[in-house]
LONU-142546 format. One line per 8 residues: for each residue y, z, x of N, C-alpha, C. Coordinates in steps of 0.02 Angstrom, whole numbers. Each point is the difference from the previous one (the first is absolute). Layout:
BEGIN
Y:Z:X:Y:Z:X:Y:Z:X | ... .
This chain:
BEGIN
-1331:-596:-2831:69:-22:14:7:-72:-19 | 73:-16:-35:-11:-82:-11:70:1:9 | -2:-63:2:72:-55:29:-15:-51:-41 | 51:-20:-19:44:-68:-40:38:-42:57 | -16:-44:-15:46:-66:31:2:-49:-58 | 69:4:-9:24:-52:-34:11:-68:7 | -30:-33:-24:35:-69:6:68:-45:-39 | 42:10:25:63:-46:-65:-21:-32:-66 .
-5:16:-70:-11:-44:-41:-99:10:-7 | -22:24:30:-99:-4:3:10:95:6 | -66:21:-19:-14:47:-11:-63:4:66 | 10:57:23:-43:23:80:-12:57:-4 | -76:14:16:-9:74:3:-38:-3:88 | -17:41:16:-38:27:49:-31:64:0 | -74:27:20:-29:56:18:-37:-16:64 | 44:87:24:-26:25:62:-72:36:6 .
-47:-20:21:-80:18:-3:13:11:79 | -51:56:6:-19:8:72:6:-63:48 | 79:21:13:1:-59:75:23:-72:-25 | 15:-17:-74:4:-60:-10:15:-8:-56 | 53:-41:-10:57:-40:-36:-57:-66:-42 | 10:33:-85:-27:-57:-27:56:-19:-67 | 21:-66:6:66:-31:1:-37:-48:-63 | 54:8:-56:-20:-43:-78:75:-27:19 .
17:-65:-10:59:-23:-30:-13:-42:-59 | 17:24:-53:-33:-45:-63:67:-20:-19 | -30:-73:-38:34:-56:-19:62:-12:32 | -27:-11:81:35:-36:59:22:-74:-32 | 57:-17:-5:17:-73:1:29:-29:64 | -13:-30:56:1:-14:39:65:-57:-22 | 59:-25:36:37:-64:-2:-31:-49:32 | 32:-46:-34:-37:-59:5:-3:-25:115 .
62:42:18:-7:-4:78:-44:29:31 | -45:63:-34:-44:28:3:-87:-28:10 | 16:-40:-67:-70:-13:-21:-33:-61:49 | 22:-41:55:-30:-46:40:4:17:61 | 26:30:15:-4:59:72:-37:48:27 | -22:1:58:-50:42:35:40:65:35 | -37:43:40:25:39:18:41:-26:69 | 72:19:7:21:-23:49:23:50:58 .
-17:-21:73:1:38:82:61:13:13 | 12:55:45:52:15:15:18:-59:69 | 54:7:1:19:-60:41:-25:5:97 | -16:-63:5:-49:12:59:51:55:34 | -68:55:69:19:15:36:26:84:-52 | 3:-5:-36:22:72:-31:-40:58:14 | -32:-16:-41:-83:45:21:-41:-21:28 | -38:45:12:-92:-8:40:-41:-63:-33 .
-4:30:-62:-38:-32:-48:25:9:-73 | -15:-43:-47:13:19:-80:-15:-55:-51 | -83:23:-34:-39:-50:-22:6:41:-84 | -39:-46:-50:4:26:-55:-21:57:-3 | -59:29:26:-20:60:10:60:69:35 | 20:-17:22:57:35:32:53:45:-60 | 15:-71:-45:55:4:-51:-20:-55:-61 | -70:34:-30:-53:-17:-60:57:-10:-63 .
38:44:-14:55:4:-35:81:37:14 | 39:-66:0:67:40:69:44:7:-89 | 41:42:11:67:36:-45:62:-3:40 | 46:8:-37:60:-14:31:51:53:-29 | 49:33:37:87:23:-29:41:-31:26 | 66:8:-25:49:-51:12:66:70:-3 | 34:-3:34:39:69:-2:78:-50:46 | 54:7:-37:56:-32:17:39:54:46 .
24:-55:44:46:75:62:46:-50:22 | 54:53:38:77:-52:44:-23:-56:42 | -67:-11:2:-31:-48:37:-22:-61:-22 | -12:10:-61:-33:-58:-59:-58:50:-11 | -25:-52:-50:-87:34:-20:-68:5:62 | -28:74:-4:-45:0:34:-65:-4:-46 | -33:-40:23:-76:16:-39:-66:36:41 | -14:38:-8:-72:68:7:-52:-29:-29 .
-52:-23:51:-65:-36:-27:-65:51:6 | -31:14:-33:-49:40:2:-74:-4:-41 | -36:27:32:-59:-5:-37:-81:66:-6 | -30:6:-4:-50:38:-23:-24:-2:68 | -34:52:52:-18:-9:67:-33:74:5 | -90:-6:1:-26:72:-22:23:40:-29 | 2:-26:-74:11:32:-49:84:17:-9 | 39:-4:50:65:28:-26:42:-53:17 .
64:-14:-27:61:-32:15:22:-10:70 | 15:-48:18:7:-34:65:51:-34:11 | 54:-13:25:42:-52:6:-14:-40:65 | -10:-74:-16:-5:-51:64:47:-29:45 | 70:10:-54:30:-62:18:74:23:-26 | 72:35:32:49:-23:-34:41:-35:24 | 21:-65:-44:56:-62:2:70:37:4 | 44:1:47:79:-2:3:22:-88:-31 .
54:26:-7:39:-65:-4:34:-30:39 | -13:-70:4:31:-45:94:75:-32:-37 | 42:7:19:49:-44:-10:10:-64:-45 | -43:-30:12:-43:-86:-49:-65:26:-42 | -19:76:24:-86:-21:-20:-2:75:-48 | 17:-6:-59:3:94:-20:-75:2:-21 | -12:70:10:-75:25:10:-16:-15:-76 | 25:-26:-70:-47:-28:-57:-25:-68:14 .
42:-32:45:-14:-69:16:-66:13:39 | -16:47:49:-31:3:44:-66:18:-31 | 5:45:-58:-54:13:-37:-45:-28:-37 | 60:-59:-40:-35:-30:-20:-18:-73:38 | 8:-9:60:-14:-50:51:-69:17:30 | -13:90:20:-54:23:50:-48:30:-39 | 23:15:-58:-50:32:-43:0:2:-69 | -2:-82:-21:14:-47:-71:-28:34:-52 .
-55:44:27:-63:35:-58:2:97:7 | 55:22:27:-8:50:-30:49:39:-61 | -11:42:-28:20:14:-51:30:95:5 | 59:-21:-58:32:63:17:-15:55:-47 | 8:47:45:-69:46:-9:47:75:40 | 11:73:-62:8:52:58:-52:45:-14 | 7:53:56:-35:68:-9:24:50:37 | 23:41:5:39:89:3:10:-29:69 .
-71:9:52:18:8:83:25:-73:28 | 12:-66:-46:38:-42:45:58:-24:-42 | 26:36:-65:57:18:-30:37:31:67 | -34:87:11:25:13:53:47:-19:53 | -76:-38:21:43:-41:69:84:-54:-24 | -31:-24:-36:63:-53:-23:43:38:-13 | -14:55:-16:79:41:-21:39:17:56 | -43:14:64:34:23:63:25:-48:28 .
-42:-32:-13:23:-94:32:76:-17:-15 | 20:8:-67:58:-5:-20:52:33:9 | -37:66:1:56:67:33:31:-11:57 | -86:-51:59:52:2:64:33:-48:6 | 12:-36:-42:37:-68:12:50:17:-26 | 21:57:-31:52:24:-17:46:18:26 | -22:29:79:17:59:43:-18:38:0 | -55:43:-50:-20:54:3:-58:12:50 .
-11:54:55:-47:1:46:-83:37:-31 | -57:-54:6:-49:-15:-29:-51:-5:51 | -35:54:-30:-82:-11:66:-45:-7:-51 | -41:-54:37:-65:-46:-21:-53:16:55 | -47:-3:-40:-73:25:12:-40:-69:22 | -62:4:48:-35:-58:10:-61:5:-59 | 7:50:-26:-64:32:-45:-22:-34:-60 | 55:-49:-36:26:-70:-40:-19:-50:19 .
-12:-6:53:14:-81:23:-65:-10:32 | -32:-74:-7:-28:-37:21:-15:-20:85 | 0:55:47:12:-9:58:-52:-39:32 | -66:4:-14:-83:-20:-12:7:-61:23 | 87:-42:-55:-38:-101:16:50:-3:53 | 64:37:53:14:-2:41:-62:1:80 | 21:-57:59:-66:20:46:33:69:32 | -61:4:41:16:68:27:72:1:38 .
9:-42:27:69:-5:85:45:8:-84 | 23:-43:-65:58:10:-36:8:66:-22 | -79:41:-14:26:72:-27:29:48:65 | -36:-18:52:53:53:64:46:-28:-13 | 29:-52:-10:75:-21:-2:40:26:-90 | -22:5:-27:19:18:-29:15:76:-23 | -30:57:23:-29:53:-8:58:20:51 | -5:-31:66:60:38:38:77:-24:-22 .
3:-65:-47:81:0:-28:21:8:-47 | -45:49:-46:-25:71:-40:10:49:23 | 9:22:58:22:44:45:69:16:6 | 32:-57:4:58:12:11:47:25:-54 | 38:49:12:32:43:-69:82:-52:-14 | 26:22:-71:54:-23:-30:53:17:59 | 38:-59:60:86:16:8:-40:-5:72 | -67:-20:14:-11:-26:77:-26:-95:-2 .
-18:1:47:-6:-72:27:-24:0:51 | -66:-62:12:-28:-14:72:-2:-73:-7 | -36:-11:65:2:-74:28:-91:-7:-14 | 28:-73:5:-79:-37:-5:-54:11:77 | 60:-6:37:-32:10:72:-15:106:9 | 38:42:-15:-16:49:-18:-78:53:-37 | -1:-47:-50:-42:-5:-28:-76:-22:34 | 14:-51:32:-54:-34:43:-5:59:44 .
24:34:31:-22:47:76:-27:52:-61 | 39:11:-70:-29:70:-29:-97:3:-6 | 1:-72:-9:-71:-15:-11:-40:-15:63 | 45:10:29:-58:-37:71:-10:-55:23 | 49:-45:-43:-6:-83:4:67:-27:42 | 14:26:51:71:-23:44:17:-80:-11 | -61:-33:-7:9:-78:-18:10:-24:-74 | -16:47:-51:0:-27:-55:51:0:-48 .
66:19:32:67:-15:-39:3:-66:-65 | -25:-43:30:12:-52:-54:-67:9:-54 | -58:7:31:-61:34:-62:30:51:-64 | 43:42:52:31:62:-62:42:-23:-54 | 47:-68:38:37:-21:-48:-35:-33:-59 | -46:-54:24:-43:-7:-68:-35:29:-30 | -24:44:13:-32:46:-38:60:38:-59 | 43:17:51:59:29:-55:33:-67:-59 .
-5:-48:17:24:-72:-23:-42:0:-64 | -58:1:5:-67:-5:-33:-14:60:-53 | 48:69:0:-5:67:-16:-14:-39:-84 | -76:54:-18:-3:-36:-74:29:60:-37 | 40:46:33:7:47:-42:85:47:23 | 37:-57:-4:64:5:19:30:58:-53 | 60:55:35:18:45:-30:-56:65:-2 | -57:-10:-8:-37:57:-3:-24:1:100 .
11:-70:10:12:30:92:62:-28:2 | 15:29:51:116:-23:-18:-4:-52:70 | -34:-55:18:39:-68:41:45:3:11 | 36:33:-48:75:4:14:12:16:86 | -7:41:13:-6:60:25:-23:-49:66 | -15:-37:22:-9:-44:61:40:-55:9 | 23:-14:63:37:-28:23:-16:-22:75 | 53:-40:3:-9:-44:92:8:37:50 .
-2:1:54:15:36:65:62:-11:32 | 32:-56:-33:98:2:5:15:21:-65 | -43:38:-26:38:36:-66:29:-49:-74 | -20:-69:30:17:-25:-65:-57:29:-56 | -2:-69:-50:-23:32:-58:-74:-30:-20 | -34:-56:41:-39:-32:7:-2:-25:-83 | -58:18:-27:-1:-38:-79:-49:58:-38 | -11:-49:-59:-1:58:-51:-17:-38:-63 .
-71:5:-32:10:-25:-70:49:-8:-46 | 24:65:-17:59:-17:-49:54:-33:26 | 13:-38:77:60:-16:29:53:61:24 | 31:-33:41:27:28:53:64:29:-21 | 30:26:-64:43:6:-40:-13:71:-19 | -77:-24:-48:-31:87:1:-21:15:48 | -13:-18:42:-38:46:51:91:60:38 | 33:-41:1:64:58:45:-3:29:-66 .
32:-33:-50:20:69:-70:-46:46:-1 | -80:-14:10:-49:72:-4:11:38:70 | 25:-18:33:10:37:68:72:26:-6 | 58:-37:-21:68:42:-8:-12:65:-53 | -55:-27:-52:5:68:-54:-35:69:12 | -58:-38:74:-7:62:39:32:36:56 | 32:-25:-15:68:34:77:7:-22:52 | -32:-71:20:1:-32:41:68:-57:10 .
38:13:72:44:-32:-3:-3:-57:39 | 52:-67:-2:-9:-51:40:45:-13:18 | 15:-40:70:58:-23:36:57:-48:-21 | 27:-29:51:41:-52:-37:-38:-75:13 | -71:26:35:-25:-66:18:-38:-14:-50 | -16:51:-49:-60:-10:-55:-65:32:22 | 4:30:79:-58:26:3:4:98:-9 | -53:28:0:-30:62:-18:60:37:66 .
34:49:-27:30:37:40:-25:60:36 | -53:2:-24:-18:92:12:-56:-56:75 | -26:61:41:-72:-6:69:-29:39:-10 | 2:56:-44:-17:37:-13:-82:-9:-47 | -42:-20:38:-69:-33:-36:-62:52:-23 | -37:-23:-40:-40:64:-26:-42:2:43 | -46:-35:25:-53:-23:46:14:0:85 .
């Protein structure tokens, strides 16, 4: 079995050998922003951990939506395709800025299963209703307490909504309402877990990487309605 990954403008092959991805990119020309730069960390507090070994060689897509550009960071992780990391766009900060701010040295790069994803990615930012798999993603450099947090607001289906404090009793943590929120704050893998999808315990809208703009529009396009105060109309909670 073999796979191609292309690189823009460079020629890329890849073969799949028992268990493992062996990756030619010939006559790589690196830009000159490229060539004095090391590998760069995800921003404190994101993940567990994430050393060169982690992401030896990171790739990138760039896929445009009603949101601005999202970029899908991924890399080679026992042998198969991995995504670590996807950038939304902040209001001031759109996720190419962010890319090339957090991760100056990787290079764009696709292949079939995180084509995939980016395609759904876009679909759901479309409105179209889109289920994502943890089976993609990099859950490994999350610590353990962010993947229960994340895994249960993965749980929650398209056109519901829970609370941060909710969430805390789902897990057993009655005290850790504000833990959940950073952890969700911190989500390195926004849209493929929907943040959206959490909120305050007066029903406002608390926050949200992409800002507080997208966060109601991804909740109005799931059927979620709001008051005249700006907060979440429905009590009706998943959790």
């Amino acid at each position: 079995m073999y796979a191609c990954w292309q690189v823009p403008g460079e020629k890329a092959t890849a073969r799949l050998l028992p268990g493992v991805f062996l990756i030619k990119l010939k006559a790589l020309a690196l830009t000159s922003r490229h060539s004095h730069l090391t590998n760069s960390t995800i921003a404190a507090g994101t993940v567990k951990r994430m050393n060169n070994k982690d992401i030896a060689k990171s790739f990138f897509l760039i896929r445009s939506t009603p949101f601005g550009p999202v970029a899908v960071l991924w890399s080679v992780f026992t042998g198969l395709p991995r995504i670590f990391r996807i950038l939304i766009s902040k209001p001031s900060f759109s996720a190419k800025h962010q890319l090339s701010t957090l991760f100056p040295v990787s290079i764009p790069a696709a292949c079939p299963e995180i084509d995939a994803v980016a395609d759904d990615i876009e679909a759901f930012l479309s409105g179209n209703d889109m289920q994502f798999s943890f089976e993609i993603v990099r859950m490994d450099l999350c610590s353990e307490f962010q993947q229960e947090v994340l895994r249960a607001e993965h749980g929650i289906p398209r056109g519901s909504v829970n609370t941060y404090q909710r969430i805390a009793y789902h897990l057993d943590r009655p005290k850790g309402a504000r833990a959940i929120g950073s952890a969700l704050a911190t989500n390195p893998f926004p849209i493929i877990v929907p943040c959206h999808r959490a909120i305050r315990s007066d029903r406002s809208l608390g926050g949200y990487q992409g800002g507080l703009e997208m966060k109601r529009t991804l909740l109005e396009m799931e059927g979620i309605d709001f008051d005249d105060t700006g907060r979440v109309a429905t009590k009706d909670f998943f959790y």
